[in-house]
C-alpha positions in Angstrom: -7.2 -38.2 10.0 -10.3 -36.2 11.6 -8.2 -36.4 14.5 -5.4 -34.6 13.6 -7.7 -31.6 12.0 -9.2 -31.4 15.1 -6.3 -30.9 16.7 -4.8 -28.4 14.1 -8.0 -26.9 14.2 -8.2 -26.1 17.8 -4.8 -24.9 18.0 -5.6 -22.2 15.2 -8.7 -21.3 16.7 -6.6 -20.6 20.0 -3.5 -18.9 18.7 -6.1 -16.5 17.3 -8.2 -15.8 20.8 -5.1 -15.2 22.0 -3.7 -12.9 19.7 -7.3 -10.7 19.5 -7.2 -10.2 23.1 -3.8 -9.8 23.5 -3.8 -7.1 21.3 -4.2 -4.0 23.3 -3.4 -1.1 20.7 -5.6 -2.0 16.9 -4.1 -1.2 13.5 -4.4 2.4 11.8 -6.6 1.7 8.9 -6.4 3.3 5.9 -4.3 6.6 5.1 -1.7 8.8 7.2 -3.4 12.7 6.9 -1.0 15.9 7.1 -0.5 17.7 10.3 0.5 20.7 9.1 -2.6 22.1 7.3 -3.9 24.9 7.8 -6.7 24.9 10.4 -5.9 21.1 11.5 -4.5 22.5 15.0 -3.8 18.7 17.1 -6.3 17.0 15.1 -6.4 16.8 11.3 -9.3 14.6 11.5 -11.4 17.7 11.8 -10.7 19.2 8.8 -10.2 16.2 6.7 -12.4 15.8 3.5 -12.5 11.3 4.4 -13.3 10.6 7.7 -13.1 6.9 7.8 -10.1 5.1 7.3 -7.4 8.0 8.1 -5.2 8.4 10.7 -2.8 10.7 11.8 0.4 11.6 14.6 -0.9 15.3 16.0 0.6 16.8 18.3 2.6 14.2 19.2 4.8 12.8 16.2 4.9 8.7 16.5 1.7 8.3 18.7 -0.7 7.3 15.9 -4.6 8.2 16.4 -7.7 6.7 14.0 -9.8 9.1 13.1 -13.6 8.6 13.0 -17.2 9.9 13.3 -18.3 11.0 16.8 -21.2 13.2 17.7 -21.7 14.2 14.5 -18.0 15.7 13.0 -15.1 13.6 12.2 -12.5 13.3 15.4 -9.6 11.6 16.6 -11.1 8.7 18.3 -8.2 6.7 19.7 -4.8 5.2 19.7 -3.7 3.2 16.8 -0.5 1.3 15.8 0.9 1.1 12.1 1.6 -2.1 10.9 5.2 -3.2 11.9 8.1 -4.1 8.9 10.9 -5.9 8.7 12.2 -8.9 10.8 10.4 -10.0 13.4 13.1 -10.9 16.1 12.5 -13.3 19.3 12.8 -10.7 21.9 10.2 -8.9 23.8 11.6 -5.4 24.1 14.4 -3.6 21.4 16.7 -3.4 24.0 17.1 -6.9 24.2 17.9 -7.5 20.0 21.8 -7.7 19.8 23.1 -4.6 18.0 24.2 -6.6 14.8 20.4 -7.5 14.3 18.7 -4.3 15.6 18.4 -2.6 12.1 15.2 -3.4 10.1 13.6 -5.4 13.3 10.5 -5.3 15.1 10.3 -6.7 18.5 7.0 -8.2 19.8 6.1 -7.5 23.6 3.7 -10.5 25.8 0.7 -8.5 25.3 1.4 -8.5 21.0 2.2 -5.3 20.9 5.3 -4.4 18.4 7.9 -2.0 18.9 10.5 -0.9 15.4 14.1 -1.2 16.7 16.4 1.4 16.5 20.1 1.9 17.0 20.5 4.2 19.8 23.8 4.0 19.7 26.8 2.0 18.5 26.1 -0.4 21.1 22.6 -0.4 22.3 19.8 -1.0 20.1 16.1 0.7 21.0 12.6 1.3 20.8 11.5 3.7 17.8 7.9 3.4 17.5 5.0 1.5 17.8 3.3 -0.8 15.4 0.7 -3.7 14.8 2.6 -6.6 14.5 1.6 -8.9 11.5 -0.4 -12.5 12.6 2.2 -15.1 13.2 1.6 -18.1 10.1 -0.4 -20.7 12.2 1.6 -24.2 12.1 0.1 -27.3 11.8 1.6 -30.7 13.6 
């Protein structure tokens, strides 16, 4: 019995090591601010009333940055990814997912990095934007 939750135990302490350190882009925490406020220029973060736990996609729509306290004034501090919806599908890149399950479908890359699939066309399905996949449910033997 203490055996097999060991061995249960190990493998979910793994999975997760992997996962953290695979994970090369974190998760957005916390709300999407406005871009087009007055004054916010490329980063909203500056004029933002919550620093913490806001992000936003200035100048560049679908590249998510977190915003946070450096030297003193809130700032866009780095790259972030929003937490990806939908199906996850076995592929590593969208252009791999057959067209007929492209819609509503995340694909997850060898780093754990997610991509939103798209339909690019009637027959080729794509990347749309970048996300933080959800953990993978840990199974037990």
């Amino acid at each position: 019995m203490s055996s097999r939750w060991l061995q249960a135990a190990v493998a979910a302490a793994s999975f997760l090591l992997v996962h953290i350190h695979a994970q090369t882009v974190p998760e957005c925490q916390g709300t999407m601010i406005n871009c087009g406020e007055e004054g916010a220029g490329d980063d909203p973060c500056s004029i933002s009333t919550a620093c913490t736990k806001t992000f936003h996609t200035c100048p560049t729509k679908g590249a998510f940055r977190q915003c946070g306290m450096g030297r003193g004034q809130c700032a866009a501090e780095g790259a972030c990814n929003i937490r990806c919806w939908g199906r996850r599908v076995g592929y590593a890149s969208c252009a791999e997912v057959p067209v007929d399950s492209c819609q509503d479908a995340f694909a997850v890359d060898a780093s754990g990095n997610g991509m939103h699939c798209m339909l690019k066309s009637k027959s080729e399905c794509g990347d749309r934007l970048s996300c933080f996949p959800p953990p993978q449910p840990v199974q037990t033997a």
